[in-house]
C-alpha positions in Angstrom: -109.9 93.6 17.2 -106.8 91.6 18.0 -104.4 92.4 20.2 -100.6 91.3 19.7 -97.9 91.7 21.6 -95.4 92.1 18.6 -95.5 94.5 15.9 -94.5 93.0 12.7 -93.7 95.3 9.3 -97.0 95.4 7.4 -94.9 96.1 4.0 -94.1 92.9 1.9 -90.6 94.0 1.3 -88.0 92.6 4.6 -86.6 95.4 6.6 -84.2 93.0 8.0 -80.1 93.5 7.3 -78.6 90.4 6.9 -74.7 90.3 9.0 -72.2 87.8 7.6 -70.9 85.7 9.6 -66.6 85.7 10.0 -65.2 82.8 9.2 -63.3 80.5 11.3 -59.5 80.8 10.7 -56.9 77.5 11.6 -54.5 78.2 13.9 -50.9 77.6 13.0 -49.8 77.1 17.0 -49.1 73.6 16.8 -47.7 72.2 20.1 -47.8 68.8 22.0 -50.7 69.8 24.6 -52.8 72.4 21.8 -54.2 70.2 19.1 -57.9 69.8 19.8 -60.6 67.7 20.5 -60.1 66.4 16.8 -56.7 65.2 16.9 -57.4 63.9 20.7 -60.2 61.7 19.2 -58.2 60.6 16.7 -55.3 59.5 18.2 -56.9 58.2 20.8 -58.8 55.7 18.0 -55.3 54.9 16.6 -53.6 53.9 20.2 -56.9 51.4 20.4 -56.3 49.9 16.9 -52.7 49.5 18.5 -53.3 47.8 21.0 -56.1 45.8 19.4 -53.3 44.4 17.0 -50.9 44.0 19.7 -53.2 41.7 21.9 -54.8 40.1 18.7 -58.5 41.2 20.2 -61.8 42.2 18.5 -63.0 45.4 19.4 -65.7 42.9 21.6 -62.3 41.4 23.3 -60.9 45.4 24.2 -64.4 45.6 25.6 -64.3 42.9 28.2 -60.3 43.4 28.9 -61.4 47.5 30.0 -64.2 46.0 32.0 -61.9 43.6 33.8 -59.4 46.4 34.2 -62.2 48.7 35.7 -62.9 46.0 38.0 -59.6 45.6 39.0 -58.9 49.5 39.9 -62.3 49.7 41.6 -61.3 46.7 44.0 -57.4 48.5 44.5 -58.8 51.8 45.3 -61.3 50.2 47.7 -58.6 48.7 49.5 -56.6 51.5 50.1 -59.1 53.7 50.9 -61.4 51.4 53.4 -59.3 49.2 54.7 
C-alpha cells in the first residue's frame, strides 16, 4: 500500500472552478512625474539618440564618452571627499 501525503479526486471529471482573472485598466492620470517605467525607458532611448546625433557618435563612441565621464565623477568625488 502506498502512502501519499495528498489526496487527489479519484473521478475523471475536474472539480476545480476556474476564477477569471480582471483585467488591467490604463490610467487616464497623466502628469509630468506619473508615466511609467515604459515611457521612462523610452524617453530615456530618445534623449540618447539626441545626443548621439548632436555629438555625431556611434552608439560604441556614447559608450566610451559615459566611461570617461564615470571616470571623471569618480576622481571629483574622491577629491572632495578624501582630500
Amino acid at each position: 500500500m502506498v502512502s501519499s501525503f495528498m489526496n487527489f479526486p479519484n473521478e475523471q471529471r475536474a472539480r476545480y472552478v476556474r476564477v477569471p482573472i480582471p483585467l488591467k485598466r490604463e490610467s487616464n492620470f497623466k502628469s509630468s512625474f506619473s508615466f511609467g517605467f515604459k515611457g521612462l525607458i523610452d524617453l530615456h532611448k530618445k534623449s540618447i539618440e539626441r545626443e548621439k546625433k548632436k555629438l555625431g557618435v556611434s552608439s560604441y563612441g556614447m559608450i566610451w564618452i559615459s566611461f570617461f565621464r564615470g571616470l571623471l565623477v569618480a576622481f571629483l568625488v574622491e577629491r572632495l571627499i578624501f582630500n
